[in-house]
C-alpha positions in Angstrom: 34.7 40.8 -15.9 32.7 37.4 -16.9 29.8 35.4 -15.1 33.5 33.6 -13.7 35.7 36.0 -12.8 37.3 34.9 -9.4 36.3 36.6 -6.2 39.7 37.8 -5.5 39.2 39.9 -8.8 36.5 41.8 -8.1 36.8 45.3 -6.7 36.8 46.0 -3.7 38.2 42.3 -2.9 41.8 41.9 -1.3 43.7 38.9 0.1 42.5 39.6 3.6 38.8 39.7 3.2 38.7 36.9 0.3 38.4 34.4 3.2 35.3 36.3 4.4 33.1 35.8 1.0 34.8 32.0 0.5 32.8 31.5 3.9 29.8 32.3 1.8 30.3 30.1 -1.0 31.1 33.2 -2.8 33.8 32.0 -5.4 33.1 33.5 -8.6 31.1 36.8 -10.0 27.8 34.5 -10.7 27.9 33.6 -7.0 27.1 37.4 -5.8 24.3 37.5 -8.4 22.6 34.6 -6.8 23.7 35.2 -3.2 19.9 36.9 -2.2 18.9 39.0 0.8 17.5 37.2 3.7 15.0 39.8 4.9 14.6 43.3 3.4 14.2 46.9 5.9 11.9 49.4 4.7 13.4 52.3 6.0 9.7 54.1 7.6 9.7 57.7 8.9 10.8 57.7 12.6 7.9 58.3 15.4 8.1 59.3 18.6 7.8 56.4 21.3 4.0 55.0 22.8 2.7 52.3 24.2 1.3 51.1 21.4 5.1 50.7 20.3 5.5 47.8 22.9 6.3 44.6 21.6 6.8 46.1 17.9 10.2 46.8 16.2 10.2 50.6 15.1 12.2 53.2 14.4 12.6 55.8 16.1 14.3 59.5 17.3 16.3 59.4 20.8 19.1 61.4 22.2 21.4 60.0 24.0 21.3 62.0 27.8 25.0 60.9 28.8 28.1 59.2 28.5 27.2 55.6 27.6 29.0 53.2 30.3 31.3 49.6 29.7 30.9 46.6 32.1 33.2 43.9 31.1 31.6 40.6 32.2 33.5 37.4 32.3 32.6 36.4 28.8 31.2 39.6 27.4 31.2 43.5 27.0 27.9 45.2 27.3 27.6 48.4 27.0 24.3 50.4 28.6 23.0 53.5 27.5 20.3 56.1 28.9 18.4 57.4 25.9 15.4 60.7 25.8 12.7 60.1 23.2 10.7 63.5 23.8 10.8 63.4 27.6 10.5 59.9 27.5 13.2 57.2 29.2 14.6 54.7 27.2 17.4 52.6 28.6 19.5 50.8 25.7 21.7 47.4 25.7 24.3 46.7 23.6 26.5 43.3 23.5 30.1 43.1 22.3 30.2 46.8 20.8 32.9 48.5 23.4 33.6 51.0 20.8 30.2 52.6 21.3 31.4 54.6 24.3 33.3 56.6 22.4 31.1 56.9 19.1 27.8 57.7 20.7 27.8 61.5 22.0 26.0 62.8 25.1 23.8 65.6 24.0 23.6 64.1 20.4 20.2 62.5 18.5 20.5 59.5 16.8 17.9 57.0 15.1 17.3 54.0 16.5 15.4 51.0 15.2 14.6 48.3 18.1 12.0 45.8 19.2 10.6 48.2 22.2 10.0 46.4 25.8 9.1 47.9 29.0 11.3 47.8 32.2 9.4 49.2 35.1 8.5 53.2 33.9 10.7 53.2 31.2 10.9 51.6 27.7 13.9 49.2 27.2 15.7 48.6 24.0 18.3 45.8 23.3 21.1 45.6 20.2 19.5 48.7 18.6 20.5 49.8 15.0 22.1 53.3 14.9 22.0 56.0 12.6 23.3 59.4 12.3 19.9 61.8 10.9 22.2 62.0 7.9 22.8 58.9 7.2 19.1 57.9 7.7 18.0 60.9 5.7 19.8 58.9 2.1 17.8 55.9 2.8 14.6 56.5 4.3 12.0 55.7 2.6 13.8 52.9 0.5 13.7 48.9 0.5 17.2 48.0 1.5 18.6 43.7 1.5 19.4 42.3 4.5 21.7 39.3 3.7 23.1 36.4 6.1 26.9 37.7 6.8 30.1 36.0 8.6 32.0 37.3 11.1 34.7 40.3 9.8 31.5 41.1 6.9 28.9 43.8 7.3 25.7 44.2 5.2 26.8 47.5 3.7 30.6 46.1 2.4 28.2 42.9 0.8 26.3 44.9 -0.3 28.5 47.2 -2.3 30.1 44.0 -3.7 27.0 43.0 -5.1 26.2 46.6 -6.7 29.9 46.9 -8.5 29.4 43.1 -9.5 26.0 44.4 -11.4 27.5 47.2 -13.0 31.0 45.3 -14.1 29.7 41.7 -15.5 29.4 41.2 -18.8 26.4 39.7 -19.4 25.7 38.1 -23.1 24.4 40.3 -25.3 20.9 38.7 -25.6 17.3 39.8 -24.7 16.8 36.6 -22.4 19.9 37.6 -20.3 19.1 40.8 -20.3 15.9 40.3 -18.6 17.7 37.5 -16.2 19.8 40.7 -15.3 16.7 42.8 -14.4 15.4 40.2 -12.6 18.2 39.4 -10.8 19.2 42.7 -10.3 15.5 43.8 -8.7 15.6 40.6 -6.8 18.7 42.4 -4.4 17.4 45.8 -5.0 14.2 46.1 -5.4 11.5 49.5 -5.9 8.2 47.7 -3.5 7.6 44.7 -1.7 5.3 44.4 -4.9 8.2 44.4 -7.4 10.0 42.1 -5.2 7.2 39.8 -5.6 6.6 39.1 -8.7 10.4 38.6 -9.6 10.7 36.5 -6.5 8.1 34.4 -8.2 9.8 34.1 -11.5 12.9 32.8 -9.9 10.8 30.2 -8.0 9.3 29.4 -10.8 12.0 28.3 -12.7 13.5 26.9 -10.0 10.9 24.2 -9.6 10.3 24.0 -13.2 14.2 22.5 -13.2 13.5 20.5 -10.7 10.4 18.8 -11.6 11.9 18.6 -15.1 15.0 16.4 -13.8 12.5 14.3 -11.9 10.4 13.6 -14.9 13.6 12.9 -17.5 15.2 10.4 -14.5 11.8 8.7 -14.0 11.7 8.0 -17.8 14.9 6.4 -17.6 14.1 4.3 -14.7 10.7 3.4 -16.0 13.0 1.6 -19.0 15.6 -0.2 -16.3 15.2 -3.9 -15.1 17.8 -6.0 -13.0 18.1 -9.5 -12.6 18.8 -9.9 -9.0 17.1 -13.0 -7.3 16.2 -11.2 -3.9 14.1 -13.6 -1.8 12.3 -13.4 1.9 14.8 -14.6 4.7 13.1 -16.1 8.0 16.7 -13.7 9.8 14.4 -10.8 8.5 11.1 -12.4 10.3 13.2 -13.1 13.6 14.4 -9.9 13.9 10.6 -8.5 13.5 9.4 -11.1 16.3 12.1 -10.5 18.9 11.2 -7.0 18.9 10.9 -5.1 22.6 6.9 -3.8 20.3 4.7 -5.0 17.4 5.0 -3.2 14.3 2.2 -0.9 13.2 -0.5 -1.8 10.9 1.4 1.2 8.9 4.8 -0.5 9.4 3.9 -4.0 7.9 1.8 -2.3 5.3 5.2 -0.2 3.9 7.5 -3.7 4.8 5.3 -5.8 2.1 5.5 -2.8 -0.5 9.4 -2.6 -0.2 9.6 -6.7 -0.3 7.4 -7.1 -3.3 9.6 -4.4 -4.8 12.8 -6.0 -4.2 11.2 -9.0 -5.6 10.1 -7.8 -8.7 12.7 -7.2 -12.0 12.5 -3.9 -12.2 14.7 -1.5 -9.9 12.8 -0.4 -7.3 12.2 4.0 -6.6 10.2 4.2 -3.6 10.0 7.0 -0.8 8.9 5.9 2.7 7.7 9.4 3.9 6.7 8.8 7.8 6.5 11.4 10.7 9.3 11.5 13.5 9.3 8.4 15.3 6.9 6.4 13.3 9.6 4.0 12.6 11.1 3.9 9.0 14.6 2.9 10.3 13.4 -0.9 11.0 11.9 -1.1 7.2 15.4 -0.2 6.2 17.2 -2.6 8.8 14.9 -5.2 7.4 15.3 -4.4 4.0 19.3 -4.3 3.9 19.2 -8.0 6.2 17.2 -9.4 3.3 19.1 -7.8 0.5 22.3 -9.0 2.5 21.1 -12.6 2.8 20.4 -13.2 -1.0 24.3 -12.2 -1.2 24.0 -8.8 -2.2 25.3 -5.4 -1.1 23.1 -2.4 0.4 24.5 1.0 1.0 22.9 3.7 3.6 23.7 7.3 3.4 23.0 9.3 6.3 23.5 13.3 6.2 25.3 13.1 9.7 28.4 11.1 10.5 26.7 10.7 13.7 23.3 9.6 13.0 25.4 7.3 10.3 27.8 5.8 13.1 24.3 5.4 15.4 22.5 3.6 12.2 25.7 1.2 12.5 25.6 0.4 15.9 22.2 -0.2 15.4 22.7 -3.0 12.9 25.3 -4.5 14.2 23.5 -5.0 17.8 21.1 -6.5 15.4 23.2 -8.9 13.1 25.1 -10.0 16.8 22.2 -10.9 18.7 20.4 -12.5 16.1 23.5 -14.0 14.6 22.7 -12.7 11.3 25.8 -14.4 8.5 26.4 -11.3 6.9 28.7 -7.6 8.1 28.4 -4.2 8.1 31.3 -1.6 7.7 31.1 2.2 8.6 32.6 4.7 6.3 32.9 8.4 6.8 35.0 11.4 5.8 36.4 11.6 9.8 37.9 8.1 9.3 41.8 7.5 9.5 43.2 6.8 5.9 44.0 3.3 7.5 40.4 3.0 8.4 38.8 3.9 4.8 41.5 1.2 3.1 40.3 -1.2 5.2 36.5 -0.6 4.8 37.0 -0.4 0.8 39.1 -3.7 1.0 36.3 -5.1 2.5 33.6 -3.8 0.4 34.9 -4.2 -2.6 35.8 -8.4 -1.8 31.8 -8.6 -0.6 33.4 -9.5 3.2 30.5 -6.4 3.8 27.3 -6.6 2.7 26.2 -3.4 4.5 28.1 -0.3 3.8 27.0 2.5 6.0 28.1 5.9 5.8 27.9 9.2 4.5 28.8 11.2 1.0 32.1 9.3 1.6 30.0 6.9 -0.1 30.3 8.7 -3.2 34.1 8.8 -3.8 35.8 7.2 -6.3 37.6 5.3 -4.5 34.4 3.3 -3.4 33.6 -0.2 -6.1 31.2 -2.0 -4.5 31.4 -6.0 -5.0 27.7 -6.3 -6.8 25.2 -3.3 -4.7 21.8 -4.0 -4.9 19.9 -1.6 -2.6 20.6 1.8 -2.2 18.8 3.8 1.1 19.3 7.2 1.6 18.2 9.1 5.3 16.2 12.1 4.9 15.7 12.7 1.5 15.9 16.5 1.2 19.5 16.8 2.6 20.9 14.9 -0.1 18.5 15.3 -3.7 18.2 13.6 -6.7 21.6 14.0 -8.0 23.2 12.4 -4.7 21.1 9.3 -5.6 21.7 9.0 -9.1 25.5 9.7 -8.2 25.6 6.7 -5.8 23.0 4.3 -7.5 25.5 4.6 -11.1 28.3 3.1 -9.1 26.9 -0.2 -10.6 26.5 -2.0 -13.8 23.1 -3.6 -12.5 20.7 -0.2 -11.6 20.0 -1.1 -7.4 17.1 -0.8 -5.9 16.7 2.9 -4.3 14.8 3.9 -1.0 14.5 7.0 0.4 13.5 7.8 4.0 11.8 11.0 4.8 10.3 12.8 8.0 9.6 15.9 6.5 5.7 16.2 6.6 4.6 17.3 3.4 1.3 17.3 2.0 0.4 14.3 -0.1 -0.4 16.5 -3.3 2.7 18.2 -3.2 5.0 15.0 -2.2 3.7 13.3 -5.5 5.0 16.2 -7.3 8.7 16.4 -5.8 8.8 13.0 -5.1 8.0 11.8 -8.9 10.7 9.7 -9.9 9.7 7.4 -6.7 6.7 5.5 -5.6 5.2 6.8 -2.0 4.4 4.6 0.8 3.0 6.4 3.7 3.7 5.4 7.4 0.7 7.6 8.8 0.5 5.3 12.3 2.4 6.4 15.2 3.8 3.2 17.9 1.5 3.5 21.2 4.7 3.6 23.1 5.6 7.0 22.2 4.4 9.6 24.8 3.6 12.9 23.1 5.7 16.3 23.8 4.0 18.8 25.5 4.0 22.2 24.0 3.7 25.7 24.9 3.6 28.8 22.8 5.1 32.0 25.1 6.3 35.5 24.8 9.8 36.1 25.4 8.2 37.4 29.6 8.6 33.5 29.8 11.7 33.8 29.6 13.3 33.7 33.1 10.7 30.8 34.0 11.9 28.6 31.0 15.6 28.5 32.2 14.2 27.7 35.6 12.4 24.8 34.3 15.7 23.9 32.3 17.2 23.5 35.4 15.0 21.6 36.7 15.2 18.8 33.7 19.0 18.8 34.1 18.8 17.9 37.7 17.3 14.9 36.8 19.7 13.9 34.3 18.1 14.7 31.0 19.5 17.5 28.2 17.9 20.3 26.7 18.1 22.4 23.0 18.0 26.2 22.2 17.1 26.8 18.8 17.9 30.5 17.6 17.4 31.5 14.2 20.9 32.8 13.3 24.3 32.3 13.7 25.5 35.6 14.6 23.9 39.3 14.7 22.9 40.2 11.3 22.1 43.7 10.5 18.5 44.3 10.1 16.9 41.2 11.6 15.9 41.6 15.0 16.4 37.9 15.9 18.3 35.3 19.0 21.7 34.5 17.7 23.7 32.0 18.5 27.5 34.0 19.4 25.7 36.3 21.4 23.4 33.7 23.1 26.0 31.3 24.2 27.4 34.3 26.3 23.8 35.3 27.5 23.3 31.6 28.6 25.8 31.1 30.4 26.4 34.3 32.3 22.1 32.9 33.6 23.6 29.5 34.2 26.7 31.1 35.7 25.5 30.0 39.2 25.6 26.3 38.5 29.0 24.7 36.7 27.8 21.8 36.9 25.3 22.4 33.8 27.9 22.5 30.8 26.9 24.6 27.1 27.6 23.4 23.6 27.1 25.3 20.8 26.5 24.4 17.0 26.2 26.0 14.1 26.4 25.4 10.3 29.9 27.7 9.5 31.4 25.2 12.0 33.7 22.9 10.7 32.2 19.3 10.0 34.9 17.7 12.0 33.9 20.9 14.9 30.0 19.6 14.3 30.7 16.2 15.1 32.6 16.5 18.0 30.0 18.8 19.7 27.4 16.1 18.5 29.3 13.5 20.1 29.4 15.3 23.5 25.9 16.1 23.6 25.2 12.6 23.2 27.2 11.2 25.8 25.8 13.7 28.1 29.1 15.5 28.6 27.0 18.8 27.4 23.5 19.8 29.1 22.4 22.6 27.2 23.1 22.7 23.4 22.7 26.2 21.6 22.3 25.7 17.7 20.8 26.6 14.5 18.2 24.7 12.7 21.2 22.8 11.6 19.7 19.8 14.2 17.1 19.4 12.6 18.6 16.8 11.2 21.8 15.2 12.7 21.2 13.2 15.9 19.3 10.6 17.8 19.5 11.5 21.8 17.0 10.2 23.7 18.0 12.0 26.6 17.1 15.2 25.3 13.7 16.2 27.0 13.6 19.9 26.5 13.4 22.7 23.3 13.3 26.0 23.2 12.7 27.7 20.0 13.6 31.5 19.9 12.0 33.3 17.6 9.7 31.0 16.3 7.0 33.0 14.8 10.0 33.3 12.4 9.9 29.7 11.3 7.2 27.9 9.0 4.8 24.9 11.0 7.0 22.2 9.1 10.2 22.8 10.0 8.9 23.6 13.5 8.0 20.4 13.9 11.0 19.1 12.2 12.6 20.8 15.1 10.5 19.2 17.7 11.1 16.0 16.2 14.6 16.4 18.0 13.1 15.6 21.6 10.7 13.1 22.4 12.8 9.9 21.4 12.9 8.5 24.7 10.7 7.0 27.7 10.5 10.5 29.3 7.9 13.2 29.1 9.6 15.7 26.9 8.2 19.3 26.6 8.6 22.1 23.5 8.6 26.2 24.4 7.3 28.1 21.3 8.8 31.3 22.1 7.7 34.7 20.1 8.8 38.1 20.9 7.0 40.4 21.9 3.9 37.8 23.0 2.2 35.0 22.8 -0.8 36.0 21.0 0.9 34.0 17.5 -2.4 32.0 16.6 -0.6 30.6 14.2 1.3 28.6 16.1 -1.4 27.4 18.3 -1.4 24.6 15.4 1.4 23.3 17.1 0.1 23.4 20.2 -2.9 21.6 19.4 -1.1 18.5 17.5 1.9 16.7 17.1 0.7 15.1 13.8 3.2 16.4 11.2 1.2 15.7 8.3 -1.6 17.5 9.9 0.5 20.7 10.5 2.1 20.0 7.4 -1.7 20.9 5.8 -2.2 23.5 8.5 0.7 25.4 6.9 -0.8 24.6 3.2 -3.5 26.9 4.5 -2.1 29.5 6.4 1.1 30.5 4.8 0.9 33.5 2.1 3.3 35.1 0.5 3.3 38.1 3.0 5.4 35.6 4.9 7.8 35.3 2.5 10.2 38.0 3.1 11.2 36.9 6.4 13.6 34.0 7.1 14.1 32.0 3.8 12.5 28.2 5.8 15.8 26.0 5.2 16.0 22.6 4.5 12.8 21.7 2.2 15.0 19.9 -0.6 17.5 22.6 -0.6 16.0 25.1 -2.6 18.1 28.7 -3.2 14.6 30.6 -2.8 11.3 28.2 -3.0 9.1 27.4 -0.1 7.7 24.2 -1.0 4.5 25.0 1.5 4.7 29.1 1.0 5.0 28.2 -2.5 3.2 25.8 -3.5 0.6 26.7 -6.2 3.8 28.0 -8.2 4.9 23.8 -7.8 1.8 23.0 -9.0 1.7 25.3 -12.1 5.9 24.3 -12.7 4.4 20.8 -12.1 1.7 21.5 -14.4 3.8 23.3 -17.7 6.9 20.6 -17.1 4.4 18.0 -18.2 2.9 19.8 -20.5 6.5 20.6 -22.3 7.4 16.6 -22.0 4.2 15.7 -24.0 5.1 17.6 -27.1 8.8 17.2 -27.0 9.7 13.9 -24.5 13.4 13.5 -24.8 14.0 17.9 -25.3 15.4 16.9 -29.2 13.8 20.1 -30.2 16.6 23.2 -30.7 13.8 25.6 -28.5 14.1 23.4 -25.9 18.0 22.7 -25.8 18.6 25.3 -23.1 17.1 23.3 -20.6 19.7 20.5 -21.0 22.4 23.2 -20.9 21.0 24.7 -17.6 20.4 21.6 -16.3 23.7 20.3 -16.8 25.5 23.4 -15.6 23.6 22.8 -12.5 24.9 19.5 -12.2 28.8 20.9 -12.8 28.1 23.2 -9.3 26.4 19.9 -8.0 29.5 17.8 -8.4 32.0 20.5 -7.3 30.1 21.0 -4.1 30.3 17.4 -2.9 33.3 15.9 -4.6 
């Protein structure tokens, strides 16, 4: 088989488990190749249970005393064990595995591998791994991948896939592929956590040296493009700013008069306005699109929600009403009724809308803007450089593009993934915004959290649970979210009036928006999700996260997470929760500050690459493996040799150079498939 050999091809692939690796985004033989662990288990010789073991995930030798017993709850099976590690009592928990009645044997030793807690004199152990000695016997010792799974998958079936994937590909017959093979190939299975990082670095590497270089090529285009359109101040663009409810920041009306002399100026303007949570970016952009609007021209905003995109055009049209503004805004999203998209591309193309607000819908062909001028784009690293370029060509006249970003990163850094755009900084935070109290607790909290939960539901507000995962993955001792939605509610089981959403990124956009929706209006209390909030929604309602897990998690995207709460008039309050106890100093930067550019630097310093085989931190600009914080003297040196590279050969005419173009365009084949 080839680098494209369908899935359904491969051995070991039929018609009924197809479905499972589609789930994956595993299409094609290549896809397996670059699918890469999440975690990997180093299989350690099992010891006998102490003390010292609470709080600590080991393995360990137990035999099980007698018949383990089924209690079928309303929403759940759990099964309960009583385990003997050398005369000592260990009591086991299992969720939603019935069958283990049968296949664990009274009398029998087995190896477990748990996170050990105490309950009263004995130790306590819940959703152990089981082995047989035998089978631990074959892989002790060894550094085995741990890879995120789907429901109807386990880790061992992926993992065979990947093995007879490696051994069947052709690869071509040259020594650069042949090394990409190795490296590949050690990336999934590798001899050390030493070997593993330095080919973990080489893939980084040349992840960010593709980046940067598309950065560098598109700013040398842009640096060459002018425009002619007349965009002028409008006083509709002063009113709005002096009939608002507050006074904008110093920060604020420093970023307005960059973006205005921009949109003045001849040449297209490329400008990121990177700001913390609530420092107010969305009224630059308001502003922005009212003036572009009023010179007679066309703005489009892409949001990554459909959502936060309908709750951007409420916003502006509560705006243009009350101020009775002479221009109008259309929504356009995927979830629309055919009817509803003809009408909102009638209307866009024939200029009756100046404002087009939306999400990738915006892309489609179908879309011809009447003469677009401004292009604004909400939270930058969900869509990339492509995305813009894709929706900024829809013109004959290059618009003006600005970018909105939350994510806190480090000013040396942000020049570097930012390069094809200026950066203004809104580093002032309104005086109206009370700041979120934070706590950082062991998972003993636990029982007193939901109480307090409670509480904040009686009077009227909403609250998030943040787990790491979507569902149990083998390997990763973690909160999931299918297994915590039954948890929570059986604890909430006592009061139906308190309703649970849940939310997840497998879910079905049209699934995701309609649990979005609920949790706005109220109609859900206590959302379960992913880190798939972390960007999505504006409810100001919300006064209460939990983060399970979070020692899991880098600073940033913690506070990205936090970020969700706080957006109202009440005191809202973040739980840092860690198993095992509460003794995480790093987190204590968290606790200290709600300044994200501050714990953005925090994490600069304290982040090595021991931390690095844990959860992959999501969302940074989308990267398959880097860690823009974790990683960021590789940026600097990919940074460092993709200008180099551009000096001696700017436009890549040179024949040593022309696989860069290749892989760079191949790239951009995936890109287009993905969102199209």
């Amino acid at each position: 088989m080839d680098l494209h050999t369908p899935t359904i091809e491969i051995k070991g692939i039929g018609p009924k488990t197809v479905n499972l690796y589609d789930k994956l985004g595993l299409n094609e033989a290549e896809d397996f190749l670059y699918y890469f662990p999440r975690d990997y288990m180093k299989y350690e010789e099992p010891k006998p249970l102490t003390e010292d073991c609470v709080g600590e995930i080991v393995f360990f030798p137990a035999r099980v005393v007698k018949k383990p017993l089924l209690k079928r709850g309303a929403r759940m099976q759990v099964v309960t064990a009583t385990l003997s590690c050398e005369g000592m009592e260990v009591r086991a928990v299992w969720f939603r595995m019935p069958y283990l009645t049968k296949s664990l044997k009274p009398g029998e030793t087995y190896i477990f591998r748990s996170r050990i807690e105490r309950s009263g004199t004995a130790f306590h152990v819940e959703q152990p791994l089981i082995f047989t000695r035998e089978q631990y016997e074959e892989i002790s010792g060894t550094l085995q991948p741990v890879y995120a799974l789907t429901k109807g998958l386990s880790n061992h079936t992926l993992k065979k896939v990947i093995r007879t994937v490696f051994d069947s590909v052709y690869f071509p017959d040259t020594k650069e592929w042949e090394q990409k093979k190795q490296t590949l190939f050690a990336m999934h299975f590798p001899s050390s956590f030493e070997e593993l990082g330095r080919v973990r670095k080489s893939l980084v590497y040349e992840e960010f040296f593709l980046f940067i270089l598309r950065l560098r090529l598109l700013k040398a285009q842009k640096d060459l493009q002018k425009n002619d359109f007349m965009i002028y101040p409008t006083a509709y663009a002063q009113r709005i700013v002096e009939h608002l409810p507050y006074a904008l920041t110093d920060a604020q009306k420093r970023v307005w008069n960059e973006v205005l002399d921009d949109l003045g100026s001849d040449h297209s303007m490329s400008r990121l306005i990177q700001g913390d949570v609530g420092s107010g970016k969305t009224i630059i952009a308001i502003l922005a699109m009212i003036t572009v609007a009023c010179s007679g021209y066309q703005t489009a905003l892409m949001a990554p929600t459909e959502i936060l995109a309908t709750q951007h055009f409420e916003a502006i049209c509560k705006i243009i009403q009350k101020e009775n503004i002479p221009v109008k805004a259309v929504l356009l999203t995927g979830a629309m009724k055919a009817s509803q998209k003809k009408e909102a591309y009638e209307m866009i193309a024939s200029n009756e809308a100046q404002i087009v607000i939306g999400t990738h819908a915006l892309f489609q062909e179908k879309v011809i803007y009447h003469d677009l001028a401004l292009v604004i784009t909400d939270e930058q690293h969900r869509f990339g450089v492509r995305q813009r370029e894709l929706l900024s060509g829809k013109n004959v006249n290059t618009p003006h593009v600005l970018v909105m970003s939350a994510t806190p990163i480090p000013r040396t850094l942000a020049i570097i993934l930012y390069g094809d755009l200026d950066v203004s900084l809104i580093d002032e935070m309104p005086q109206r915004r009370l700041a979120i109290k934070n706590c950082v607790v062991g998972t003993d909290y636990r029982a007193t959290a939901y109480r307090f939960m409670e509480k904040e539901i009686a009077n009227g507000h909403q609250v998030y649970i943040i787990c790491p995962l979507v569902e149990e993955s083998e390997g990763l001792d973690c909160e999931n979210v299918i297994d915590y939605i039954a948890k929570i509610r059986e604890v909430f089981a006592h009061n139906p009036s308190i309703r649970i959403g849940v939310l997840h990124g497998r879910m079905k956009a049209q699934e995701k928006n309609t649990v979005m929706e609920a949790f706005y209006r109220n109609d859900i209390q206590i959302l379960v999700s992913t880190t798939v909030v972390e960007v999505g929604v504006n409810v100001p309602n919300a006064t209460v996260m939990l983060i399970e897990n979070s020692e899991r998690f880098g600073l940033s995207q913690l506070h990205q997470l936090r970020g969700r709460i706080g957006r109202g008039d009440q005191q809202s309050y973040c739980i840092f929760m860690c198993a095992g106890s509460s003794s995480n100093k790093r987190l204590q930067v968290l606790n200290k500050s709600n300044d994200g550019f501050y714990i953005a630097n925090e994490d600069l310093k304290q982040r090595g690459p021991g931390e690095l085989f844990g959860l992959r931190q999501s969302g940074d600009l989308n990267f398959t493996l880097g860690d823009i914080i974790g990683d960021a003297e590789v940026l600097k040196q990919a940074a460092h040799d993709v200008d180099e590279l551009l000096k001696k050969d700017p436009d890549l005419s040179d024949k040593q150079h022309a696989h860069y173009l290749k892989e760079l365009q191949k790239r951009d084949e995936k890109f287009y498939h993905t969102i199209l």
